[in-house]
C-alpha positions in Angstrom: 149.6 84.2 99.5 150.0 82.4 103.2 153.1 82.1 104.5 154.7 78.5 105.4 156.9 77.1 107.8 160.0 76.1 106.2 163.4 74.7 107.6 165.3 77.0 105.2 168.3 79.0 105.5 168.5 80.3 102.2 166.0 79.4 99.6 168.4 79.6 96.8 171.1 77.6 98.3 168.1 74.7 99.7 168.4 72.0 96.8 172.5 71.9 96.4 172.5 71.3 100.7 169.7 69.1 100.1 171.5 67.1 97.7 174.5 67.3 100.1 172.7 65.9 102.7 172.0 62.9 100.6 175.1 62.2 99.5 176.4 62.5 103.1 174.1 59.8 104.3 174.3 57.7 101.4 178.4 56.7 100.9 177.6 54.8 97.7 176.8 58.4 95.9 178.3 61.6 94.6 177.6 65.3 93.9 178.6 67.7 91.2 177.6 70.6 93.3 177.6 73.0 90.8 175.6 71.1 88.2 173.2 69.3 91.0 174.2 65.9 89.4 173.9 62.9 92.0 175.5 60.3 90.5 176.9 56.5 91.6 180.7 56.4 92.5 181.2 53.6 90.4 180.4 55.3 87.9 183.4 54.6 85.6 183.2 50.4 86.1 179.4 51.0 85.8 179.4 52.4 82.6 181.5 49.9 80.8 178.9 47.0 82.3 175.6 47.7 81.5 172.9 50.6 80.1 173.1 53.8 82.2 170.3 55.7 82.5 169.1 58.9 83.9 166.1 60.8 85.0 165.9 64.3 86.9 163.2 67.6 87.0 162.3 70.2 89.4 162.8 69.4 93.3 160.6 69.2 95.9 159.2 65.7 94.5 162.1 64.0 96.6 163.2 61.3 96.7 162.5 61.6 93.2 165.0 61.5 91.6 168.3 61.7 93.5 166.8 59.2 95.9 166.3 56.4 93.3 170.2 57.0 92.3 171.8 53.1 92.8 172.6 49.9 91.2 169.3 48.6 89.9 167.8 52.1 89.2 169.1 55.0 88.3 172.9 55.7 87.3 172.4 59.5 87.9 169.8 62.5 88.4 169.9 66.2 87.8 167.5 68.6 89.5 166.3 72.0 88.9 165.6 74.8 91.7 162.3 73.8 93.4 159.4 73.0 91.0 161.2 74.2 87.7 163.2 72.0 85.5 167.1 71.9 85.2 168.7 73.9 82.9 170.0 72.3 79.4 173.3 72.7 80.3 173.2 70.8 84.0 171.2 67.8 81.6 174.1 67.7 79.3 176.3 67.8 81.9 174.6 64.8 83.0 174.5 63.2 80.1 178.3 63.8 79.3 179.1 62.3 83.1 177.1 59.0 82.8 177.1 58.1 79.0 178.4 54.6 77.9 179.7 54.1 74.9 179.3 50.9 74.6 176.0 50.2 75.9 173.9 53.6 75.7 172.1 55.7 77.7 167.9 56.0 78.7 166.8 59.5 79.0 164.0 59.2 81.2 162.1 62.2 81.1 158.4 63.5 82.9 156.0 65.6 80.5 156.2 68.6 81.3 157.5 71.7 78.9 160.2 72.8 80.6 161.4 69.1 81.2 161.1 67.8 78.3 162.7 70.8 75.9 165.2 71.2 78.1 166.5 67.1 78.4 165.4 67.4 74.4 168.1 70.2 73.8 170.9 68.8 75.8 170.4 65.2 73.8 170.5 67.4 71.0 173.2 69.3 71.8 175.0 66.1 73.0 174.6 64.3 69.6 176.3 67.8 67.8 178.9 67.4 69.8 179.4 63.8 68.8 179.4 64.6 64.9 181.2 67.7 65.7 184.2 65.6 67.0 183.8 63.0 63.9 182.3 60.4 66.0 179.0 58.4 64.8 175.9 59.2 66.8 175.7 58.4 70.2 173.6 55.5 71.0 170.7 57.6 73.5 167.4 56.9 73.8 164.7 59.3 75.3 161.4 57.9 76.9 158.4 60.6 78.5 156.2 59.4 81.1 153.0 60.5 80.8 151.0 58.2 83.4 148.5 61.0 84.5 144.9 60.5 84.3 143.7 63.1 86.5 143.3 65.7 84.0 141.2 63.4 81.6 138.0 63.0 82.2 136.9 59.5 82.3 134.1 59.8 80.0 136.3 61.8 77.5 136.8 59.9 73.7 139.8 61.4 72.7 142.6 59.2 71.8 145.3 62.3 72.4 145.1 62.5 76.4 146.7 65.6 75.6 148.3 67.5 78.8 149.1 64.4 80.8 151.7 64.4 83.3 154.5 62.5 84.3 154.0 61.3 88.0 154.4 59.1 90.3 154.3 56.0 87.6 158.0 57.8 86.9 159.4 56.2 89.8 158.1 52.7 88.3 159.3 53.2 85.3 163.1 53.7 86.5 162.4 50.7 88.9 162.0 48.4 85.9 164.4 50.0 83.6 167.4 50.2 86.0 166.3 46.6 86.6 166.4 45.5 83.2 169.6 47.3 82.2 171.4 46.1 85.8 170.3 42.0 84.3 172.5 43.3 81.2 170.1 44.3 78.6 170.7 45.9 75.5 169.5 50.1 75.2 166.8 48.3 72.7 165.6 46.1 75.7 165.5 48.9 78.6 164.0 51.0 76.2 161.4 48.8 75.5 160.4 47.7 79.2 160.2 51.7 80.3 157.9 52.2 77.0 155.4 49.5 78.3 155.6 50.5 81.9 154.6 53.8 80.8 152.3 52.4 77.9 150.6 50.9 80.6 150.6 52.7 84.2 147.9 55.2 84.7 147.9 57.7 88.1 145.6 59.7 89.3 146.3 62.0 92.8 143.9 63.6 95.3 145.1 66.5 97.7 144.1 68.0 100.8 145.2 71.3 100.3 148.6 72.5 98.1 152.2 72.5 99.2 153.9 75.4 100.6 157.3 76.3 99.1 159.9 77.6 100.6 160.6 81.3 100.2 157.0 81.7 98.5 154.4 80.2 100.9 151.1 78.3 100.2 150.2 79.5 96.5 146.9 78.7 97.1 144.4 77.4 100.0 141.4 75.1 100.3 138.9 75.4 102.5 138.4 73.6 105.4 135.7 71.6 103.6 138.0 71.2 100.3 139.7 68.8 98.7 141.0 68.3 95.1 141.2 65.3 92.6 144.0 65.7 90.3 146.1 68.3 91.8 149.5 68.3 90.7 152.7 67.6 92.1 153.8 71.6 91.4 150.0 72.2 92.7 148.8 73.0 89.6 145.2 72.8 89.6 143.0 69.4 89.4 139.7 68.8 87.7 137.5 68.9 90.2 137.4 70.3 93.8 134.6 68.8 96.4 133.8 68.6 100.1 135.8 65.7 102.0 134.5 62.1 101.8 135.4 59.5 103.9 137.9 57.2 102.9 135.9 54.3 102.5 134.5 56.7 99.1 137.2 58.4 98.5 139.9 56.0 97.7 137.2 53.3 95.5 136.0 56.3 93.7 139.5 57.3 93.0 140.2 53.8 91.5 137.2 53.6 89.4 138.2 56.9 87.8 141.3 55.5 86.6 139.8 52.1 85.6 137.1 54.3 83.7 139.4 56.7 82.0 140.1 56.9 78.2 143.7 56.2 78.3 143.5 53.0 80.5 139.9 52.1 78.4 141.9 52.5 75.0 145.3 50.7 76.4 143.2 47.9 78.0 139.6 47.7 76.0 139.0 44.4 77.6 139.2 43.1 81.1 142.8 43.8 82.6 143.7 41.3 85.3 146.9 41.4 87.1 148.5 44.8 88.1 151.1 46.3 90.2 149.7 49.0 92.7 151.5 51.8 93.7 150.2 53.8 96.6 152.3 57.4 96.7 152.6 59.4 99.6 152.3 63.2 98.2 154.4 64.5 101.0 152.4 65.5 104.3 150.1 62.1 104.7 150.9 60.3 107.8 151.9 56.7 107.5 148.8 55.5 109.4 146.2 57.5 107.1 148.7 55.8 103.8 148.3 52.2 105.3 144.4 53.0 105.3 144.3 54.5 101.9 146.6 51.4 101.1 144.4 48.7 102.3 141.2 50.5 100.8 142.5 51.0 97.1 143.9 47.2 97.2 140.4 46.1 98.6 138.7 48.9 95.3 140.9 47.4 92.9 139.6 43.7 93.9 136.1 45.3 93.2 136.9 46.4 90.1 138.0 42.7 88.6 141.5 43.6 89.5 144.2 41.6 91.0 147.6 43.1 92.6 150.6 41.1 92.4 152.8 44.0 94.2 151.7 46.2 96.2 154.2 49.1 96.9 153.0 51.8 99.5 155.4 54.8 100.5 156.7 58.1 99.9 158.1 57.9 96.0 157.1 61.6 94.4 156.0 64.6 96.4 154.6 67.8 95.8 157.3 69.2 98.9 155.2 68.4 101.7 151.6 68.4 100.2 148.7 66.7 102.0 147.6 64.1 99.7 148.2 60.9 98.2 148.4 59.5 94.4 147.7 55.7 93.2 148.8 54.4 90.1 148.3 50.7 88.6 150.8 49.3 86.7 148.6 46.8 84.0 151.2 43.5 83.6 151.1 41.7 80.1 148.2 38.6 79.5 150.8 36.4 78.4 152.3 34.7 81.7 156.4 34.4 80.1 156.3 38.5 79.8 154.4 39.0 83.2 156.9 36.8 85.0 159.7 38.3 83.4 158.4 41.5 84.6 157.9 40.8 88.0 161.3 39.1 88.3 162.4 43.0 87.4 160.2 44.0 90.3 161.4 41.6 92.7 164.9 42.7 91.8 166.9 45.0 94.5 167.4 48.3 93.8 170.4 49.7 96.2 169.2 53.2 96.3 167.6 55.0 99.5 164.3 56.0 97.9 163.3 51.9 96.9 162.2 49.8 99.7 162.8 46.1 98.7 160.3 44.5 99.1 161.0 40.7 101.3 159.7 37.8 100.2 160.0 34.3 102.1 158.1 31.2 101.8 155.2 30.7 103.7 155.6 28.0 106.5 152.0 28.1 107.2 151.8 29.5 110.6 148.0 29.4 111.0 145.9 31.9 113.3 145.2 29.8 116.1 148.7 29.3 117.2 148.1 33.0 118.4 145.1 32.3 120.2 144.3 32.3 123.7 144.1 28.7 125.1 141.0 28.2 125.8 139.7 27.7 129.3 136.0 26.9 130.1 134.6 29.4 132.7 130.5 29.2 133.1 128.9 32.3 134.0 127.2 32.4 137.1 125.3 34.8 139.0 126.0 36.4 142.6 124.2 38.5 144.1 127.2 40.4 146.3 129.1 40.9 143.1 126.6 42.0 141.0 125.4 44.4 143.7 129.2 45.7 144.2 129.8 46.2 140.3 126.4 48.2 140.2 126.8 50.7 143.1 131.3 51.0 142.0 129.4 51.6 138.3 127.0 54.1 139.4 129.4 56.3 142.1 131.4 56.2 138.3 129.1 57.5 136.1 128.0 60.4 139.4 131.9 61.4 139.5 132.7 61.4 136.4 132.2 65.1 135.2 134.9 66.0 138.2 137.2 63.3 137.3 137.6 64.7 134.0 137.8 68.1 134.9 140.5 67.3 137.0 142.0 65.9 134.3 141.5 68.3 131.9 143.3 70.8 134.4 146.0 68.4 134.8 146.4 66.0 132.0 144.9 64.8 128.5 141.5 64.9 130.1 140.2 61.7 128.9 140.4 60.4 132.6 136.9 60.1 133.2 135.4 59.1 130.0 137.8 56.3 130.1 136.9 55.1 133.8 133.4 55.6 132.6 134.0 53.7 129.8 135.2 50.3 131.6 133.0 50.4 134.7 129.9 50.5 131.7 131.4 47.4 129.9 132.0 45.9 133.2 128.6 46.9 134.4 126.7 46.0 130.9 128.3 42.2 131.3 127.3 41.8 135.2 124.1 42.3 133.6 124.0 39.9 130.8 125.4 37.1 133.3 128.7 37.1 131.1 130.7 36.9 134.2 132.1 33.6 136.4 131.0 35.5 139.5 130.9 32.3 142.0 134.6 32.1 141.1 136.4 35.1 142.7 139.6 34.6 140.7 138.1 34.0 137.2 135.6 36.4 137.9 138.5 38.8 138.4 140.7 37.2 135.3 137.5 37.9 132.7 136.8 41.5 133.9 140.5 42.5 133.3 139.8 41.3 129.9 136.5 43.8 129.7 139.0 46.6 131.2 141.4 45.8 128.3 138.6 46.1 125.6 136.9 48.9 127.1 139.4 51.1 128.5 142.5 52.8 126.7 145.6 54.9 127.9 148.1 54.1 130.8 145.2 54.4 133.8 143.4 51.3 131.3 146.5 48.9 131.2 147.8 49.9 135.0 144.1 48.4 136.2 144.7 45.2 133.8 148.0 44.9 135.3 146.5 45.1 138.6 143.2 42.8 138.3 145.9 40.4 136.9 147.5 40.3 140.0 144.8 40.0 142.2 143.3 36.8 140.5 147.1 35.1 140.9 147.4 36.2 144.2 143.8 34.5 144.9 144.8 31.1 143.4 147.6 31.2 144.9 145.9 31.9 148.4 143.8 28.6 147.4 140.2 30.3 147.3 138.1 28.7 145.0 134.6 30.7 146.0 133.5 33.4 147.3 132.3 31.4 150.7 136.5 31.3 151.5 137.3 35.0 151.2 137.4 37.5 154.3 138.6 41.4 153.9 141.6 41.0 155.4 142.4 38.2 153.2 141.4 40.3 150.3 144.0 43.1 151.6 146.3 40.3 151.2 145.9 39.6 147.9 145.8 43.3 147.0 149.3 43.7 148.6 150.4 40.4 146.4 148.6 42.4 143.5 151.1 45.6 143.9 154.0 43.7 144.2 153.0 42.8 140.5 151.8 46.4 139.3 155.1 47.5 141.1 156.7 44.9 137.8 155.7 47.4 135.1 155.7 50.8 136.5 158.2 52.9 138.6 155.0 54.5 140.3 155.1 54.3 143.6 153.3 56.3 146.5 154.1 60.2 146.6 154.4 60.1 142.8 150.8 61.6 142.4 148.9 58.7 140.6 145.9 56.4 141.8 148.9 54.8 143.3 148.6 57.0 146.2 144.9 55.8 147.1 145.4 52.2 146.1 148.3 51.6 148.3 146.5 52.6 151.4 143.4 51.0 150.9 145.4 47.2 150.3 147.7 48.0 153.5 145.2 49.4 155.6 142.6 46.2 154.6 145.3 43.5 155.0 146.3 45.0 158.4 143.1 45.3 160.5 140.8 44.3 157.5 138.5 47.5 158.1 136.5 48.1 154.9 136.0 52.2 156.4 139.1 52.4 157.3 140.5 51.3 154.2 138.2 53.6 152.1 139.1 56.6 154.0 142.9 55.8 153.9 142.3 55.8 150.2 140.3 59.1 150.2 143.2 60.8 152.3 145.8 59.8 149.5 143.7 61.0 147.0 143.6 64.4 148.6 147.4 64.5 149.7 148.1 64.5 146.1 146.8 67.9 145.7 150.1 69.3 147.1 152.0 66.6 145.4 154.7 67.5 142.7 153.8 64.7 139.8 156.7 62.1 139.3 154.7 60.8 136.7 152.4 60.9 134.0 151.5 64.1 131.9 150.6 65.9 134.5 154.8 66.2 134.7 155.0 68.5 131.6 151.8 70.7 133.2 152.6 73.6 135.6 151.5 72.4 139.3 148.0 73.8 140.1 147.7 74.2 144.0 144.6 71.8 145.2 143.8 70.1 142.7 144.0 66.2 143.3 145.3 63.7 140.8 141.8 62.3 138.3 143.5 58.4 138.4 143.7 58.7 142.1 140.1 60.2 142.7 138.8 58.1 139.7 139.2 55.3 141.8 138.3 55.9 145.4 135.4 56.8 143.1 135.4 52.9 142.5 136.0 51.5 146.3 133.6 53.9 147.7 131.0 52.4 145.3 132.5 49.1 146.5 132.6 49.7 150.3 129.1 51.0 150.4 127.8 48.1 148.4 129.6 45.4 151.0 128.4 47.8 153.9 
């Protein structure tokens, strides 16, 4: 068994501080310690107002199910050490804490064995008491969600589904019920909505490897060129195991599985239309790759003659911090009154830290031009000065650029080069085409700090927008409308101008070992005698003198000083001007 990397004191002492934690940072709850009960404050006022209802199972699924504790969800939840149910006792504690006598209690419960003979005997046990003390039977109702379809085979006939598991359609089905009993319904009614919510939503997970828990480590490992469909949230295994797809696969293939299942094929034999997605984050799956598998399972459900009302993506029930992600679909009624009144409970706030409300606001029809670039007519144009100086500055690019990146391997991120190559090619490639307004200095200059932009990423990428920006101001603003009215001094000029706007945006400045130190001498050393050699081998000396620079800024900060070793954005580009002077020479 591998070994993880936990922030644990004590394993056995984890869920209780957990649960302290929560509680600390959420001042509308409370904690029986002892019992791991989180419960709402208002507990006593609640219970004589509405339904109270409570859910609760192993931890390590957070926030399920202390998380979803708050007006419009749950009223309470009790957890069990990590990946094992609570004990009977904490459940009847539970139940004793929250029940209402006058309105009931939901018993929301996940299939699983331990969970649900362990919330069976504390109802039980709860209900003795009640006779035991002459009273009539209390008024508690028990629902088990069973929304799994990961361990049924889609092509599989039998009506049973047997060995389904409660996952993350849990979290849906407290959504709705604390919803319905917080709008006053009777235990009838909030039983009812949580028995078609889980009637009716069907989950299905996929994992890139299981979840390490703390104290035991990884139970299991996939390979690097493993990943599992159906893995449970306790990593129990799924029903099949298979070499990584890209998402574009994965996530449709996933849908259609569900879609194609017996239990959804029996509870919807027809066409289902509208639905409620659910997109679960199983713990470990950054919020970049969820948005992706987000977009792709709304766009698979489309495919499949599906449309989704609601779309809630996030981090709802965990396997700890598992790799993976589940999607359930939440099938809303035909008739239009039920599906309305079901989506009002959607649309209803839930005041618990686990439930992102979602906003909704009308509308105003902002359209997509108004964030559009005005448009400005430039004709391309050849010249044959320009296209000669973008060729040579390309080709002295593409000659340096295996030392440019070394440098900035040895020093930086070492993406330096390729990303200099990169926007000199797309400059290069549209000199070429005649893409560029080259008998207009200005525009000329304008359109190819859009190419940079497009082509090149990373701080050297925006710093050369930034400056090419500049440049093309400071030549309007100098009045030179062609190429006939410019001289080198005057262009030294406009550099200088063009610093002064660079010098904006970024505290760079020479002696802080960045291209800065070759730029600036080439602008002052051109605007002062207007010298193109002279310029070029100011530039190349303050390329060099960075060698014994200490950096100021940039990652080469965080990287131990190497002794003679210039900076790759300053050599990168006297790479450029010597392409530039020898072309003008």
């Amino acid at each position: 068994m591998s070994a993880g990397k936990h922030f644990v004191s004590d394993p056995k002492d984890l869920v209780r501080n957990s649960l302290s934690g929560l509680v600390s940072a959420n001042p509308h709850l409370a904690l029986d310690e002892k019992e791991k009960v989180t419960y709402v404050k208002d507990l006593a006022t609640l219970r004589t107002k509405q339904v109270t209802l409570f859910c609760g199972g192993g931890s390590g699924h957070e926030p399920a199910h202390a998380g979803f504790v708050g007006h419009g969800m749950l009223t309470a939840a009790v957890s069990g050490h990590v990946f094992a149910s609570p004990t009977s006792s904490q459940v009847l504690s539970c139940l004793r804490r929250v029940y209402s006598e006058e309105h009931g209690t939901l018993v929301v419960i996940k299939n699983y064995t331990g969970d649900v003979l362990n919330f069976g005997r504390a109802v039980e046990r709860f209900k003795s008491e009640s006779v035991n003390q002459g009273k009539s039977l209390p008024k508690v109702a028990m629902v088990v969600v069973d929304d799994d379809v990961g361990v049924v085979n889609p092509n599989d006939d039998d009506e049973g589904g047997v060995g389904r598991r409660g996952l993350a359609g849990t979290v849906l089905v407290n959504k709705f019920a604390g919803a319905r009993a917080a709008s006053g319904g009777s235990l009838s009614q909030v039983k009812e909505v949580a028995e078609y919510v889980i009637s009716n939503t069907f989950t299905i997970g996929c994992a890139l490897n299981a979840a390490s828990v703390p104290g035991q480590g990884l139970p299991r490992v996939l390979g690097d060129d493993e990943i599992e469909i159906g893995m449970g949230i306790h990593n129990e295994p799924g029903f099949e195991t298979k070499k990584p797809q890209p998402a574009d696969i994965l996530i449709p293939s996933l849908v259609d599985h569900i879609v194609g299942s017996a239990p959804f094929k029996k509870a919807h034999p027809g066409r289902a239309g509208r639905i409620i997605l659910m997109v679960n984050n199983l713990g470990a799956t950054s919020n970049l790759e969820l948005g992706l598998v987000t977009k792709l399972a709304v766009d698979a459900t489309r495919n499949c003659g599906l449309e989704s009302v609601r779309v809630y993506s996030g981090t709802y029930m965990t396997g700890l911090a598992m790799p993976g992600v589940s999607i359930s679909l939440l099938v809303l009624p035909e008739d239009e009154t039920q599906r309305n009144e079901l989506l009002a409970l959607a649309d209803q706030s839930a005041q618990c830290p686990g439930w992102v409300n979602q906003a909704w606001i009308e509308d105003a029809g902002c359209t997509d031009e108004s964030a559009m670039a005005p448009t400005i007519q430039v004709k391309p144009a050849s010249n044959e000065t320009w296209e000669k100086v973008i060729t040579l500055a390309y080709r002295n690019v593409v000659a340096d650029e295996p030392q440019v990146t070394l440098l900035d391997q040895l020093m930086g991120d070492g993406d330096c080069g390729q990303v200099l190559l990169s926007g000199a090619t797309a400059i290069n490639d549209a000199a070429q085409a005649t893409q560029l307004p080259l008998n207009d200095p200005a525009a000329a200059l304008a359109r190819i700090s859009s190419i940079v932009e497009d082509a090149m990423g990373g701080t050297s990428g925006i710093i050369y927008c930034l400056f090419l920006d500049g440049l093309a101001q400071q030549l309007r603003s100098l009045n030179v409308a062609d190429n006939a009215s410019l001289n080198t001094q005057l262009w030294g000029q406009a550099m200088l101008g063009a610093l002064d706007t660079l010098y904006q945006y970024t505290t760079a400045r020479p002696g802080h070992r960045t291209l800065i130190d070759a730029l600036e001498p080439f602008a002052s050393t051109l605007a002062k005698n207007g010298s193109l050699e002279q310029a070029l081998d100011a530039a190349d000396k303050g390329a060099a003198a960075t060698a014994h620079m200490q950096p100021k800024r940039g990652r080469a900060v965080y990287v131990q000083q190497k002794e003679s070793l210039a900076d790759a954005g300053a050599a990168g580009l006297v790479s450029v001007l010597k392409g530039i002077v020898s072309a003008l020479q």
